[in-house]
Each structure stands twice: as C-alpha cells, then as structure tokens.
N, CA, C and O atoms as a GROMACS GRO file, in nm:
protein
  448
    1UNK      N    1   1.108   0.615   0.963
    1UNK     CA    2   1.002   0.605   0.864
    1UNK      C    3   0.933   0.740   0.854
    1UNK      O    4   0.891   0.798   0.954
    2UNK      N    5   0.924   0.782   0.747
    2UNK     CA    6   0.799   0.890   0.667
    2UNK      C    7   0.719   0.863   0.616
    2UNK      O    8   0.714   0.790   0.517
    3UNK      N    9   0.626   0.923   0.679
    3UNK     CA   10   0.489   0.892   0.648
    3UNK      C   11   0.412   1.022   0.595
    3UNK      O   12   0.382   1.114   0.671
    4UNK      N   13   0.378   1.022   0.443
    4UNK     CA   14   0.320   1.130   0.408
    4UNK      C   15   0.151   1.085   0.354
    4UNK      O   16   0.131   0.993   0.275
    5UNK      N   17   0.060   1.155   0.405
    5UNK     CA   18  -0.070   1.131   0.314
    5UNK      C   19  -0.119   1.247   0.269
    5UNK      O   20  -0.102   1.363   0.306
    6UNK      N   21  -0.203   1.182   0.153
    6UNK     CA   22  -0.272   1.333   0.079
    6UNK      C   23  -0.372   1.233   0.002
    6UNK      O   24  -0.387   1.110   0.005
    7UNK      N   25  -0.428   1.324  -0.060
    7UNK     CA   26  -0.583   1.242  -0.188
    7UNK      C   27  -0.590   1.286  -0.248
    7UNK      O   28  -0.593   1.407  -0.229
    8UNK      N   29  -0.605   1.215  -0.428
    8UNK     CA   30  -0.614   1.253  -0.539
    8UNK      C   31  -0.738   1.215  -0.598
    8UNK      O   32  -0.712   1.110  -0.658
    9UNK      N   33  -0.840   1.239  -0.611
    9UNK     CA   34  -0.984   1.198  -0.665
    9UNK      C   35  -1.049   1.171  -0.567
    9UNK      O   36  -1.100   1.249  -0.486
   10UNK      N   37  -1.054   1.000  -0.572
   10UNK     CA   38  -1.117   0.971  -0.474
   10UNK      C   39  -1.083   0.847  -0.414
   10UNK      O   40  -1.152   0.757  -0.365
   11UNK      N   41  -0.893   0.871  -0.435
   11UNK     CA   42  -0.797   0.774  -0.410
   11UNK      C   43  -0.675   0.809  -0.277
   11UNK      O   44  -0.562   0.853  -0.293
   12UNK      N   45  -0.751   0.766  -0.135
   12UNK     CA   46  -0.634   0.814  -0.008
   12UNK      C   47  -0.519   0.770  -0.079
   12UNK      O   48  -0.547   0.692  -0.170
   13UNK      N   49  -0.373   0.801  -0.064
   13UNK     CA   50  -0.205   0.812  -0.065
   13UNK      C   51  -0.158   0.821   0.025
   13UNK      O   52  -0.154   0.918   0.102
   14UNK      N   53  -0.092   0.678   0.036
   14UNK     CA   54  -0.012   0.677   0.162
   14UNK      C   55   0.142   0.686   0.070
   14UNK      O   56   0.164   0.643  -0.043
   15UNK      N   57   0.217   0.744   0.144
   15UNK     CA   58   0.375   0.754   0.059
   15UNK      C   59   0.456   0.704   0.169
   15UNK      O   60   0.434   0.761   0.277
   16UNK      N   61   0.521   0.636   0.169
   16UNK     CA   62   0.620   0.594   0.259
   16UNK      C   63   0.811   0.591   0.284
   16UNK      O   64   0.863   0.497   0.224
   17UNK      N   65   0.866   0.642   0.329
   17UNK     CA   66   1.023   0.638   0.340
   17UNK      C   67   1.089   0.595   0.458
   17UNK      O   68   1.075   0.629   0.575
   18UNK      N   69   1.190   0.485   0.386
   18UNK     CA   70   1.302   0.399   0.503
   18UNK      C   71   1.150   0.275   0.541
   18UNK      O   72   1.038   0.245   0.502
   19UNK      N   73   1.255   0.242   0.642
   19UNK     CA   74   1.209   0.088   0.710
   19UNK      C   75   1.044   0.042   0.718
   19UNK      O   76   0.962   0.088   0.798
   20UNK      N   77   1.022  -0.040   0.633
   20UNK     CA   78   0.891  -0.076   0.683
   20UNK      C   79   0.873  -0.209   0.767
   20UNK      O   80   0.871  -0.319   0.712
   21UNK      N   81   0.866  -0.198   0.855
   21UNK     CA   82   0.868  -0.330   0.970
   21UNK      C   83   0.801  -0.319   1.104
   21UNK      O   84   0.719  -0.228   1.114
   22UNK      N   85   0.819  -0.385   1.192
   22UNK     CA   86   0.692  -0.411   1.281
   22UNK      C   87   0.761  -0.289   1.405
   22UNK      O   88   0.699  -0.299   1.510
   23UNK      N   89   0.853  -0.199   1.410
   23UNK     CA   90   0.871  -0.094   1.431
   23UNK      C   91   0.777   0.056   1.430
   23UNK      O   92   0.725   0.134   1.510
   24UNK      N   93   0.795   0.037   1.288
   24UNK     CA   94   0.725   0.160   1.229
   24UNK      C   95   0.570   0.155   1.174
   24UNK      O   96   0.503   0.254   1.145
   25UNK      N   97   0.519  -0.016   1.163
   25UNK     CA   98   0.389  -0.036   1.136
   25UNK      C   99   0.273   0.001   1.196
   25UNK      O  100   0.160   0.000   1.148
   26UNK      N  101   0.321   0.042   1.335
   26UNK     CA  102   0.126   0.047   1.361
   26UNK      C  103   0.055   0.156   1.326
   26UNK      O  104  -0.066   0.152   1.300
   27UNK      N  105   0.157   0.302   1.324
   27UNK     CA  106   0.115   0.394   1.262
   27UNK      C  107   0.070   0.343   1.140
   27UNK      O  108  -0.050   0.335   1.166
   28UNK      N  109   0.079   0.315   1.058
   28UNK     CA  110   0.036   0.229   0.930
   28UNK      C  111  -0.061   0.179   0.932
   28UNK      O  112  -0.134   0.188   0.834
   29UNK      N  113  -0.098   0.113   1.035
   29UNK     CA  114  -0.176   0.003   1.046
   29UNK      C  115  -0.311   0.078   1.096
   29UNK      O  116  -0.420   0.023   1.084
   30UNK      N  117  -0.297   0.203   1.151
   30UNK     CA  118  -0.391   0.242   1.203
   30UNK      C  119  -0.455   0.342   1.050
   30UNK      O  120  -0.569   0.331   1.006
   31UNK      N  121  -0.371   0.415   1.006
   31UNK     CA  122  -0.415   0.467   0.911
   31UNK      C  123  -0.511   0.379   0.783
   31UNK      O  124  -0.614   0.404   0.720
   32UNK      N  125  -0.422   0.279   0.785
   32UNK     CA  126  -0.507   0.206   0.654
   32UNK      C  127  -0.615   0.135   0.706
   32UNK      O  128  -0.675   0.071   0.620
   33UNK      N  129  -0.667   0.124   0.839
   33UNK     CA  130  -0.792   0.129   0.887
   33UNK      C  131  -0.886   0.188   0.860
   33UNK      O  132  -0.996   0.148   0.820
   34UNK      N  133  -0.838   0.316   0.886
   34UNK     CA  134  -0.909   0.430   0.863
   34UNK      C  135  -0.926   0.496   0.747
   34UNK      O  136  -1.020   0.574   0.742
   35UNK      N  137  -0.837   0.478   0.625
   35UNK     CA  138  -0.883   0.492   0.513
   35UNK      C  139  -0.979   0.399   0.456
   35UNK      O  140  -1.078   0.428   0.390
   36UNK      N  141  -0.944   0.296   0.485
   36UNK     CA  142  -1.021   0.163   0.425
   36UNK      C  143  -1.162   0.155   0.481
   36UNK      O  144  -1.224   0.055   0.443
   37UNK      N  145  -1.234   0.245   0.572
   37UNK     CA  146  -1.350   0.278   0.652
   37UNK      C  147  -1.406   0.367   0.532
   37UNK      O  148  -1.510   0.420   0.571
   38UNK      N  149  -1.388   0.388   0.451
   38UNK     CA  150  -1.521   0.431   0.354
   38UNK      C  151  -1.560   0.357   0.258
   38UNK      O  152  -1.507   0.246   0.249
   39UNK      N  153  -1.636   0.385   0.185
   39UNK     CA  154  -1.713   0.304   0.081
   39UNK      C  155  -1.719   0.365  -0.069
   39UNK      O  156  -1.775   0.474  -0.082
   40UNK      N  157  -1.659   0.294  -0.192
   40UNK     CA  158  -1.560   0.215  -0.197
   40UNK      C  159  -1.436   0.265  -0.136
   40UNK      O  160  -1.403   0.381  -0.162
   41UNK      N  161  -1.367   0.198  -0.061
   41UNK     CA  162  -1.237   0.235  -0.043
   41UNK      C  163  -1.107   0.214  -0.131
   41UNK      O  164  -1.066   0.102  -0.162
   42UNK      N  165  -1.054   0.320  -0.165
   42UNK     CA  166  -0.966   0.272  -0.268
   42UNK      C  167  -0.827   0.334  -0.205
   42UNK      O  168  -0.833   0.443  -0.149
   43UNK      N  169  -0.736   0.282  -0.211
   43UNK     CA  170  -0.613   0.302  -0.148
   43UNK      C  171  -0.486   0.303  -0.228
   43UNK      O  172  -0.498   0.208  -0.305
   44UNK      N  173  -0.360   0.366  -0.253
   44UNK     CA  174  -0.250   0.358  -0.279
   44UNK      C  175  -0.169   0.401  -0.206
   44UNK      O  176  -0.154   0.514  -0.160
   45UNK      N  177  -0.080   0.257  -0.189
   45UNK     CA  178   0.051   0.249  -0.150
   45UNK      C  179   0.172   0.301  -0.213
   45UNK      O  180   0.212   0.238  -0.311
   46UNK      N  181   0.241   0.409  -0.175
   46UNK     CA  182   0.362   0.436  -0.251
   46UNK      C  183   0.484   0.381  -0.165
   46UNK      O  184   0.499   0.392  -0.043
   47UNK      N  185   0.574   0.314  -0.269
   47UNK     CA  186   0.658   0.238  -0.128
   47UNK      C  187   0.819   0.298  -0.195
   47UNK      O  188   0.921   0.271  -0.132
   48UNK      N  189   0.828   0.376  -0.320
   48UNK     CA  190   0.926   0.425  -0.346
   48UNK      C  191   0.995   0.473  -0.297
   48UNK      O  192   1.087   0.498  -0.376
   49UNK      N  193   1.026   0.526  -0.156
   49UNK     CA  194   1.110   0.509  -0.076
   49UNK      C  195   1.133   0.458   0.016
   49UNK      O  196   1.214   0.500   0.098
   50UNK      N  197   1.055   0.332   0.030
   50UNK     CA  198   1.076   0.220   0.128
   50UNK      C  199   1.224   0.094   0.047
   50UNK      O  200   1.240   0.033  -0.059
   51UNK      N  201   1.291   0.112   0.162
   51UNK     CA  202   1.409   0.000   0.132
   51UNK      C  203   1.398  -0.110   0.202
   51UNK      O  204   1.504  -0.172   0.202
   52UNK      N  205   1.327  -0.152   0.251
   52UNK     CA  206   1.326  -0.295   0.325
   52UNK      C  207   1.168  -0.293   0.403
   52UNK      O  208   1.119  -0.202   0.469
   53UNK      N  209   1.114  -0.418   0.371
   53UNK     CA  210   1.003  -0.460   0.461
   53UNK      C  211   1.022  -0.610   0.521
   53UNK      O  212   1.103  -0.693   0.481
   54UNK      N  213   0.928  -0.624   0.625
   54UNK     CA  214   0.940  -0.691   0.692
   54UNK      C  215   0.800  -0.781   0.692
   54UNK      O  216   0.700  -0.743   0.630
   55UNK      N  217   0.804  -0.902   0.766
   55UNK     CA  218   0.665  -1.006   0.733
   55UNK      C  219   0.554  -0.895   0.810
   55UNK      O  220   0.441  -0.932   0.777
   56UNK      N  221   0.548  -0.810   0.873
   56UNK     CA  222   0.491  -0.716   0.964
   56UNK      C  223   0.452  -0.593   0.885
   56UNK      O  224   0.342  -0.538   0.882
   57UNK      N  225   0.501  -0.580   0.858
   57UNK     CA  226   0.506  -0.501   0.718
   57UNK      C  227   0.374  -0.521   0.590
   57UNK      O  228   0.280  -0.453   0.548
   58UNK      N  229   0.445  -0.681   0.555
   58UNK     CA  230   0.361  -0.746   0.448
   58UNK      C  231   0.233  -0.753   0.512
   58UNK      O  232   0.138  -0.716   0.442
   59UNK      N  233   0.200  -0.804   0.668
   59UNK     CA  234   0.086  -0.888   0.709
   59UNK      C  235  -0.018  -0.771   0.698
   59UNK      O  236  -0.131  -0.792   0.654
   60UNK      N  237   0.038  -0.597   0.757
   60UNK     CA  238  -0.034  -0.503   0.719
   60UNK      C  239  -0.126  -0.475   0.619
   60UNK      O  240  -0.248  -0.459   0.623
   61UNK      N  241   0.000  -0.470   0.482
   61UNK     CA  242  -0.086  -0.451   0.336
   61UNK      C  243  -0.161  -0.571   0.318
   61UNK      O  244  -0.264  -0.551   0.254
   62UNK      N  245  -0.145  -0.671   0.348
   62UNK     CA  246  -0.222  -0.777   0.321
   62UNK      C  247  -0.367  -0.740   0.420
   62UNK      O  248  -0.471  -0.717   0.357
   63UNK      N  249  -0.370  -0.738   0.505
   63UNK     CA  250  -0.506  -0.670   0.595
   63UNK      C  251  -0.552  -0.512   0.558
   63UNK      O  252  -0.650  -0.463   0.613
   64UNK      N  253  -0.493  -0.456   0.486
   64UNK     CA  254  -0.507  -0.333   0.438
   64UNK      C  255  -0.601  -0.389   0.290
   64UNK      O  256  -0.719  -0.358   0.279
   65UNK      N  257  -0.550  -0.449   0.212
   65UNK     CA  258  -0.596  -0.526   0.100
   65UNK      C  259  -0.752  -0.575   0.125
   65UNK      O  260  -0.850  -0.525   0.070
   66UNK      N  261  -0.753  -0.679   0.217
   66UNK     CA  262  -0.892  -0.734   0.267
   66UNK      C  263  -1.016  -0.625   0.279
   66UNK      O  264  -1.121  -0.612   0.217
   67UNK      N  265  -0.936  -0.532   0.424
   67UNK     CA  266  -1.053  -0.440   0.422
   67UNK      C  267  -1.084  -0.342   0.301
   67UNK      O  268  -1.195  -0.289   0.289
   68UNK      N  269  -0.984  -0.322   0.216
   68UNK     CA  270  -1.078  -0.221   0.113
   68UNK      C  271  -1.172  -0.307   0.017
   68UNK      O  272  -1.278  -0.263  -0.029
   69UNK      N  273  -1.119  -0.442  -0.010
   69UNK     CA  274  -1.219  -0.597  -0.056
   69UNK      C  275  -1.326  -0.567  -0.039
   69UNK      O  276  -1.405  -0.544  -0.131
   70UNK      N  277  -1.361  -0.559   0.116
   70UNK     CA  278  -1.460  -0.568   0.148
   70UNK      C  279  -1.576  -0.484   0.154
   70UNK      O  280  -1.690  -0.526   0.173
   71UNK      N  281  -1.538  -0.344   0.136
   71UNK     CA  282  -1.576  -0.226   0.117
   71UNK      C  283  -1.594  -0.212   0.001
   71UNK      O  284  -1.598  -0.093  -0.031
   72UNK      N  285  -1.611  -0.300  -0.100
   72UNK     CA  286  -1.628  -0.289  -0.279
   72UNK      C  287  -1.499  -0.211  -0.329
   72UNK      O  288  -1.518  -0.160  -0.439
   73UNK      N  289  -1.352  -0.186  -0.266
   73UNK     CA  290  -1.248  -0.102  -0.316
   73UNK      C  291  -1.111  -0.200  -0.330
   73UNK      O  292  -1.112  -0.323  -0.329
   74UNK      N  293  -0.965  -0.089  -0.348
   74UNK     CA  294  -0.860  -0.184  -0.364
   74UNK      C  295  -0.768  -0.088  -0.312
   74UNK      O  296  -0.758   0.034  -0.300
   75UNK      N  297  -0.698  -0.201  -0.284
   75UNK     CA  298  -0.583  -0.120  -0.185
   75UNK      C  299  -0.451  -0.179  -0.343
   75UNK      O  300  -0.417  -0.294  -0.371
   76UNK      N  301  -0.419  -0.078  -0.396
   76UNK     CA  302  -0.250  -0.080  -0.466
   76UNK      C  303  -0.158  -0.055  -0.439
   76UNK      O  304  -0.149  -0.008  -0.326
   77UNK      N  305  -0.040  -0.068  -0.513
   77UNK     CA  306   0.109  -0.066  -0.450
   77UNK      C  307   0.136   0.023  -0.566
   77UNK      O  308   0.069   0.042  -0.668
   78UNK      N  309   0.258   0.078  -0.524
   78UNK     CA  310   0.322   0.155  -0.672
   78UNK      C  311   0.464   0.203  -0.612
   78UNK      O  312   0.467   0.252  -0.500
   79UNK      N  313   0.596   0.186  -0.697
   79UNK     CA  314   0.761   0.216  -0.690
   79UNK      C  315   0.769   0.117  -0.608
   79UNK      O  316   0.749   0.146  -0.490
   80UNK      N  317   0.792   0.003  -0.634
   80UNK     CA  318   0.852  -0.067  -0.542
   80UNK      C  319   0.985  -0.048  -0.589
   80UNK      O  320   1.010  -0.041  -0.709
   81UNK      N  321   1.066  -0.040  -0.507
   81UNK     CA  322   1.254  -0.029  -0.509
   81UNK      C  323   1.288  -0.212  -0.584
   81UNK      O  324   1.210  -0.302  -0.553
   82UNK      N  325   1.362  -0.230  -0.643
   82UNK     CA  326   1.386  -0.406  -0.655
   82UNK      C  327   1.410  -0.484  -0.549
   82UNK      O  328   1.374  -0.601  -0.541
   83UNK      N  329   1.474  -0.418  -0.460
   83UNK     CA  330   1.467  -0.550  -0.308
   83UNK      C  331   1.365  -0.569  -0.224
   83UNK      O  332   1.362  -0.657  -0.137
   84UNK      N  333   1.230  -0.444  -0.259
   84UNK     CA  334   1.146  -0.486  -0.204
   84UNK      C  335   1.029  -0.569  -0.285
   84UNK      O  336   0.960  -0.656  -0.233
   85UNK      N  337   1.019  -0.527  -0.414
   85UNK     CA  338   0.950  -0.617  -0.514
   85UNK      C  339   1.042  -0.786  -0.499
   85UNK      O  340   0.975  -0.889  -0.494
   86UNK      N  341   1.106  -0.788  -0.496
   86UNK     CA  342   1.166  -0.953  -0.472
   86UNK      C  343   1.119  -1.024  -0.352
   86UNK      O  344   1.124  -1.146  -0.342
   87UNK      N  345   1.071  -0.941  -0.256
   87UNK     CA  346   1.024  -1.013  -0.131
   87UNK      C  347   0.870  -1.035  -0.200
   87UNK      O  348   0.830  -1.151  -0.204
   88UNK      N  349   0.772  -0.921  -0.262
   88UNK     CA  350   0.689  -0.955  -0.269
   88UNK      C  351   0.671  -1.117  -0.362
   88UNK      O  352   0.584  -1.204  -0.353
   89UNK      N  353   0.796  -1.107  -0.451
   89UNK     CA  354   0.775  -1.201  -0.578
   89UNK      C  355   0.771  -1.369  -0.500
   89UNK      O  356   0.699  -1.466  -0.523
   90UNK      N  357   0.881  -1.347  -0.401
   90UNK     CA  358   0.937  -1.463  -0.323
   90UNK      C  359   0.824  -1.501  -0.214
   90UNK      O  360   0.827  -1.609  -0.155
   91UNK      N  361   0.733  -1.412  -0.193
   91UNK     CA  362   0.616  -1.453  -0.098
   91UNK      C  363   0.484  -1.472  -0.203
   91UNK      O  364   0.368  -1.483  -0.166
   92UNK      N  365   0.510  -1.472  -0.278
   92UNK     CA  366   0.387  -1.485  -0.396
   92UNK      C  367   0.287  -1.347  -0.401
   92UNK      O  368   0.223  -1.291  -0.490
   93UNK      N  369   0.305  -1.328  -0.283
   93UNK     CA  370   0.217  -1.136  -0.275
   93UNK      C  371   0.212  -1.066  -0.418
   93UNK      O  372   0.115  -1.003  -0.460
   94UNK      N  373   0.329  -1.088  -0.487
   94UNK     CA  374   0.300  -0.978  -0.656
   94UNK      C  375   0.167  -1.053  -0.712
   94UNK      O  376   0.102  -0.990  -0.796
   95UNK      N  377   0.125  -1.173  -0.676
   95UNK     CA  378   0.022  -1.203  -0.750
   95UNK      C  379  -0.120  -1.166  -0.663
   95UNK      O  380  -0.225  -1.195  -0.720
   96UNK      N  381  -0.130  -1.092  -0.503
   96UNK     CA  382  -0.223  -1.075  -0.440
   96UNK      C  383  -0.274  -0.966  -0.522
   96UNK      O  384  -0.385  -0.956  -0.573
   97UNK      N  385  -0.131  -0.847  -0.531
   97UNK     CA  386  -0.165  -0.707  -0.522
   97UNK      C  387  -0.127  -0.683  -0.668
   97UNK      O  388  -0.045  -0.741  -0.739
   98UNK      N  389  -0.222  -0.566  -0.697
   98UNK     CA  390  -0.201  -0.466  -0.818
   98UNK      C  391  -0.080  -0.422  -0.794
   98UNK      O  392  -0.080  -0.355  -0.690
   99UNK      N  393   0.012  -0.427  -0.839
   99UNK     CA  394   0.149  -0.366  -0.859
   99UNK      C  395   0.199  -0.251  -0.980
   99UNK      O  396   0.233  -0.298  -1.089
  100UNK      N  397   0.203  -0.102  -0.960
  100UNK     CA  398   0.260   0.005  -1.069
  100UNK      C  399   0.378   0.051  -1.019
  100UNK      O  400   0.425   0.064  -0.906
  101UNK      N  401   0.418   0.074  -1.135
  101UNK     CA  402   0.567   0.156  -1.136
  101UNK      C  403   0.530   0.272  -1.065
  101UNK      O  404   0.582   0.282  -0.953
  102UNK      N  405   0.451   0.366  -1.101
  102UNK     CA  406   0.449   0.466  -1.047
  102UNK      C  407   0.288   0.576  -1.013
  102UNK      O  408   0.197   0.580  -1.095
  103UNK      N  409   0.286   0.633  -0.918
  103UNK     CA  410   0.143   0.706  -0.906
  103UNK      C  411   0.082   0.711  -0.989
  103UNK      O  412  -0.012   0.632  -0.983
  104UNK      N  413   0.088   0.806  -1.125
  104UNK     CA  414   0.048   0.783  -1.199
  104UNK      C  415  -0.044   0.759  -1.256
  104UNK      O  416  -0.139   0.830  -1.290
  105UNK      N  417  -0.003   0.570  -1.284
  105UNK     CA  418  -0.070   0.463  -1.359
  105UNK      C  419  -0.153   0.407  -1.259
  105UNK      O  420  -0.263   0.363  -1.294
  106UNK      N  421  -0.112   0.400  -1.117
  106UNK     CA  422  -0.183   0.345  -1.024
  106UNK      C  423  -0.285   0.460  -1.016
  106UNK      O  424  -0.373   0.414  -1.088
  107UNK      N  425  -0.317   0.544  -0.988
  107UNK     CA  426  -0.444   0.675  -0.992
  107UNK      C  427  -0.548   0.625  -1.089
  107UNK      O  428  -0.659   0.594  -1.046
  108UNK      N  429  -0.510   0.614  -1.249
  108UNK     CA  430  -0.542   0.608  -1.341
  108UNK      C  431  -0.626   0.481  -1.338
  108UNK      O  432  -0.739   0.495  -1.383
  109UNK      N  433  -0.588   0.339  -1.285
  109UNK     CA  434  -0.595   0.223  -1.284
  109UNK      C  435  -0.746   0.232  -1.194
  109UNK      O  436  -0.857   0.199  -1.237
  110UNK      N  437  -0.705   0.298  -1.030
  110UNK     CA  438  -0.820   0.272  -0.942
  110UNK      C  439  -0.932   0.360  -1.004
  110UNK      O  440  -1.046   0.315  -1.004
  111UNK      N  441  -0.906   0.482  -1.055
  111UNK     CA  442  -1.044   0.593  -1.045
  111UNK      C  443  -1.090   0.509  -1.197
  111UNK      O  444  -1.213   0.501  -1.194
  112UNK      N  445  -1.063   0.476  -1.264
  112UNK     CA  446  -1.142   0.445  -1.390
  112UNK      C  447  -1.224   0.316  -1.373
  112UNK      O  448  -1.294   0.275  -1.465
   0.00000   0.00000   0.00000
C-alpha cells in the first residue's frame, strides 16, 4: 500500500495504492484521526489506485466518515476502480458516502 497526503484549500487528501485491508489499515486509521481533529473537517479519499478492500478497510472510512460528522465536515471518496465501487454498492455504503469520479469534482463539491 501507498500512501500519499497533501491539501488543497482546506480539503486534507489522502491518495491511496494496492490493498486496502486490515493489513495496511492502521496507518490509515491513524491518519484519518488526525485529519478529522480539526474543525470543519473535510476529507478526501482517493481510492483510484486501490484494487481491493476489505470489511477493515470499509469499517475505517465508515469511522473516518463519523468523525468528520461530527466536527461539522465530510469525509468523500473519489476513483473508485469498478470492483471496488461494487463492494461499496453491495454493502449499501454508496448510499453512506459522497462518491466522485475524480479529485476534481470532489474538491469542488467539499470547499463550496
């Protein structure tokens, strides 16, 4: 797994490549803590080079999701590959999370 971050406005970027699963999560898990620790917290997920996740994986963004909630912010997704958008569809998750094709629209979406 690759793990790249950077910030565009006043939106942390997490970018991610290869396996997302309970392997490679806690690094993850610790970061989107820690982004999600400001106020509003607003977050994007890039998963465009993620090929496979795992329920460990999901349970993350889903607790990644909550805490920026709660912080008045939102945690988004953006490139999902198709085998990983089908897990979200098949766990009902596409209807938790903001879902974009690409950075972008997701940037555009949170800062406005």
């Amino acid at each position: 797994m690759d793990i790249v971050t950077r910030y565009s406005d006043r939106v942390a970027i997490l970018e991610l490549t290869g396996r997302f699963d309970k392997n490679t999560a806690p690094p993850i898990v610790t970061w989107l803590e820690q982004a999600a620790a400001t106020t509003p917290a607003h977050i994007l997920v890039n998963l465009a080079g993620v090929n496979f996740v795992d329920s460990t994986a999901l349970a993350a963004l889903v607790r990644g999701l909550k805490q920026c909630q709660q912080r008045g912010g939102e945690l988004y997704l953006c490139g999902l590959q198709r085998q990983v958008y089908m897990i979200f569809e098949m766990t009902r998750l596409s209807k938790a999370f903001s879902i974009f094709v690409d950075e972008d629209h997701a940037i555009r979406a949170l800062t406005n």
